[in-house]
Residue frames as qw, qx, qy, qz and C-alpha x, y, z in Angstrom:
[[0.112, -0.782, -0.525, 0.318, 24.96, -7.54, 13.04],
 [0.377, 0.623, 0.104, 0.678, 24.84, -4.07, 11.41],
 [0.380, -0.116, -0.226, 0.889, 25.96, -1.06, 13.31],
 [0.055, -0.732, -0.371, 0.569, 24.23, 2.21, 13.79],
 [0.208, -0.445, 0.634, 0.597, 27.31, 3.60, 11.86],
 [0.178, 0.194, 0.821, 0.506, 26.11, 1.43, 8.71],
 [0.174, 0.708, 0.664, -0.167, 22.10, 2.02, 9.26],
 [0.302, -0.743, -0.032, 0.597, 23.20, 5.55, 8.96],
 [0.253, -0.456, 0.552, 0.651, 25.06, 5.30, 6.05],
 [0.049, 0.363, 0.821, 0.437, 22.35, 3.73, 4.12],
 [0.034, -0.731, -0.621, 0.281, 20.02, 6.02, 5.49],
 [0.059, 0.884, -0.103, -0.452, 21.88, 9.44, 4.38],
 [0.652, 0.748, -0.066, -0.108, 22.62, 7.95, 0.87],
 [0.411, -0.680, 0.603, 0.071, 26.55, 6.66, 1.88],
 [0.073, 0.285, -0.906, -0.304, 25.99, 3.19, 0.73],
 [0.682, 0.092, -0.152, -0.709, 23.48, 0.87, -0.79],
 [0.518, -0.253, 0.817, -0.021, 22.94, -2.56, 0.38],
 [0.305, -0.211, 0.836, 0.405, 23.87, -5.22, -1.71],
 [0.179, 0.345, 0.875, 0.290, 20.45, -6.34, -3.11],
 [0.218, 0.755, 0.042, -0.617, 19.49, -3.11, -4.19],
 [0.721, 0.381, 0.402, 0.417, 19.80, -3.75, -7.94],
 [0.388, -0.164, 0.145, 0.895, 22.25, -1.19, -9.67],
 [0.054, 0.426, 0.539, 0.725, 19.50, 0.23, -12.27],
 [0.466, -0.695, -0.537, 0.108, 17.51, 1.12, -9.18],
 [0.183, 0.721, -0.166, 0.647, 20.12, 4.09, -8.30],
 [0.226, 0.118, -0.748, 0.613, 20.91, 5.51, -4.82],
 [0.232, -0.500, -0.834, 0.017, 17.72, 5.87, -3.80],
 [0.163, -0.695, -0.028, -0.700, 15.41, 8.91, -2.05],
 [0.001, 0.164, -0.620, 0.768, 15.52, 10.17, 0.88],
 [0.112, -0.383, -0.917, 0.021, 11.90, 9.25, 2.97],
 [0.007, 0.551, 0.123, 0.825, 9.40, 11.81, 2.93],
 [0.631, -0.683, -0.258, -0.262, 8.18, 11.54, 6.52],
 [0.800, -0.538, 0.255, 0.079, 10.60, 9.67, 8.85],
 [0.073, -0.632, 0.695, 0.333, 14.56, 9.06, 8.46],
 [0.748, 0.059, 0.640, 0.167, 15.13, 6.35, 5.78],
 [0.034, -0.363, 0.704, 0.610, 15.68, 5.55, 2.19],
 [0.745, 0.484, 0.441, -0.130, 13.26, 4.24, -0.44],
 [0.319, -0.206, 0.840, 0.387, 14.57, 2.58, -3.35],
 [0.815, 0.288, 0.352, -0.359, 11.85, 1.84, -6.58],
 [0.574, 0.140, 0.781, 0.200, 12.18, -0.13, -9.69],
 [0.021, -0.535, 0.131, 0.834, 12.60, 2.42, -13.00],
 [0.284, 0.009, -0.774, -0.565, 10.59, -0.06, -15.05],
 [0.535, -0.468, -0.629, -0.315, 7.81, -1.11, -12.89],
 [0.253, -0.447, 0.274, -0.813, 6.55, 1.55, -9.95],
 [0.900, -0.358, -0.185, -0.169, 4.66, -1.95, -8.24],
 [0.869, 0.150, -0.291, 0.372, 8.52, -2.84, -7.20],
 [0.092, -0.817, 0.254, -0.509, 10.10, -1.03, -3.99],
 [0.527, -0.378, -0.570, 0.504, 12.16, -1.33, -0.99],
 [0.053, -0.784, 0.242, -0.570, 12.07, 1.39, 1.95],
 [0.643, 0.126, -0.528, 0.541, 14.25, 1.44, 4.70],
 [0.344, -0.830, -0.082, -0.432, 12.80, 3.13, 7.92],
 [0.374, 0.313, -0.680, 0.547, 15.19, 3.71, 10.55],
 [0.387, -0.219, -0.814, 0.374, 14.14, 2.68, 14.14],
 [0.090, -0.624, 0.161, -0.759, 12.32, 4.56, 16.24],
 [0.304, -0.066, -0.817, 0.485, 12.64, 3.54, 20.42],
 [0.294, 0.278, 0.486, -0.774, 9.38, 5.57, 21.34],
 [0.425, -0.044, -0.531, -0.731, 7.32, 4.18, 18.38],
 [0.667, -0.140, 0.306, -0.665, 3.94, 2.97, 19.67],
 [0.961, 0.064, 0.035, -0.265, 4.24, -0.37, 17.47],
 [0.668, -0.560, 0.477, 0.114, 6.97, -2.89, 18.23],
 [0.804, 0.300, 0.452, 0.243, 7.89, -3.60, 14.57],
 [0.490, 0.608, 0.014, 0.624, 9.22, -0.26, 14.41],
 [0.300, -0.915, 0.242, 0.117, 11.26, 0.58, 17.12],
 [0.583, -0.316, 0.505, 0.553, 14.41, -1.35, 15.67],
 [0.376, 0.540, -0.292, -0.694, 14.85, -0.48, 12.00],
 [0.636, 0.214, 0.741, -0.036, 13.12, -2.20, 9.13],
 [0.023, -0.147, 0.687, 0.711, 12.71, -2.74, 5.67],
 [0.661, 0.503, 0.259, -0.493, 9.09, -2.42, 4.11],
 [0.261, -0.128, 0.816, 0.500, 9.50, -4.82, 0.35],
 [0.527, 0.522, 0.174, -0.647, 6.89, -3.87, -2.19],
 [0.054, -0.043, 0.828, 0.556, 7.12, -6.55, -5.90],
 [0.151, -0.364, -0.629, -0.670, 4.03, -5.70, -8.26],
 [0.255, -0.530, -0.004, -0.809, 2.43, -3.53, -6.36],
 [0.793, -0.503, -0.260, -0.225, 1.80, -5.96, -2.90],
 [0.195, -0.775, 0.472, -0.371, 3.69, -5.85, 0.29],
 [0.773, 0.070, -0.631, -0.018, 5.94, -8.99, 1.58],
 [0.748, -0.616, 0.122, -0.214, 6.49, -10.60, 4.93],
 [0.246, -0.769, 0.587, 0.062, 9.67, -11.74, 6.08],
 [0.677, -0.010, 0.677, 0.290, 9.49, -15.44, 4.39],
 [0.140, -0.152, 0.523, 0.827, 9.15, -13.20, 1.09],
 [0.004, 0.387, 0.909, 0.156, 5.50, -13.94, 0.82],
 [0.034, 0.380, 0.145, 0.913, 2.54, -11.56, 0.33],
 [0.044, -0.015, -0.579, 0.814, 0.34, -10.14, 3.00],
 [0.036, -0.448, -0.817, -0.361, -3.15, -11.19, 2.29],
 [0.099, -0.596, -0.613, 0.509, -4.85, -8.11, 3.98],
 [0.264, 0.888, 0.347, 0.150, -6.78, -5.33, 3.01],
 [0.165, 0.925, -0.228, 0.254, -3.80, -2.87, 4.36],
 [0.901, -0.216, -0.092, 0.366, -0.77, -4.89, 4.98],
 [0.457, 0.368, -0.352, 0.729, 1.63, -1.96, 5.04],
 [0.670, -0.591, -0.083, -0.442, -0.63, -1.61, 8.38],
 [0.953, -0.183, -0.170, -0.169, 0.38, -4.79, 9.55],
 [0.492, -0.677, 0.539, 0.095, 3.77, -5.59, 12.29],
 [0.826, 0.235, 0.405, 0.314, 4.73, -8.19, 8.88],
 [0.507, 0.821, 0.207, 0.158, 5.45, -5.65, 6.99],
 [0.341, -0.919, 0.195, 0.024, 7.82, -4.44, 9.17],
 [0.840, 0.384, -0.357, 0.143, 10.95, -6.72, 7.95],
 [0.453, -0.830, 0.089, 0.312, 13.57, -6.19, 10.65],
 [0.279, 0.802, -0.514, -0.119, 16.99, -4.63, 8.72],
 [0.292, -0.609, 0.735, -0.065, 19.03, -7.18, 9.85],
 [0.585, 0.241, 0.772, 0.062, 17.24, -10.07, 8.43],
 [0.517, 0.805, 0.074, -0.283, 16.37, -8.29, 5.17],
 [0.253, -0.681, 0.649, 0.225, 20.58, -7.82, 5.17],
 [0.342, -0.136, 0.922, 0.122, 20.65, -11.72, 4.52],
 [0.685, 0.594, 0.286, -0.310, 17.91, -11.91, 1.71],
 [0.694, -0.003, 0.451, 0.561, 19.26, -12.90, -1.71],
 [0.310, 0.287, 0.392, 0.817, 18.02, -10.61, -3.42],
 [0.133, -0.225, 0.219, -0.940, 15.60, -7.26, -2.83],
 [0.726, -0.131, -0.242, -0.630, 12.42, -9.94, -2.92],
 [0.899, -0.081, -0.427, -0.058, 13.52, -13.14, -2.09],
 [0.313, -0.789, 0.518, -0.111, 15.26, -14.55, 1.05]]
């Protein structure tokens, strides 16, 4: 289980989890809400962001913290799989929880 402590750290640029590919760098800060967003310096379809919890958000897929996974330019669900909808970064899938993202092999695949 990750810590606060950790979230944190990946959130304010500390450390980068594992399946962040190196070429990918430390990543930006989020331009809205705390987190971290991460893209792919050869192909802008390719992205994680990291959105830290929020306990008084209105939708239940983001009060714990989550991971949003973007590969050619379409948003995945937690079996790695894309989100057939007109706006799936809409959509409580999209929402990844951190903690299961954590255990993905790699930034796409679990």
């Amino acid at each position: 289980m990750i810590t606060e402590n950790e979230i944190d750290d990946i959130i304010n640029g500390h450390s980068c989890p594992s399946q962040i590919p190196l070429e990918w760098g430390g990543g930006q800060p989020n331009k809205k809400k705390p987190g971290r967003r991460w893209e792919d310096p050869n192909n802008d379809g390719n992205g994680v962001r990291i959105d830290k919890g929020d306990p008084e958000s209105q939708w239940p897929s983001q009060r714990e913290s989550h991971v949003v996974v973007r590969t050619r330019g379409r948003i995945l669900r937690s079996d790695g799989q894309p989100i057939e909808l007109l706006k799936p970064s809409k959509t409580p899938e999209a929402h990844i929880p951190l903690k299961d993202w954590l255990k993905w092999k790699t930034w796409h695949s679990p």
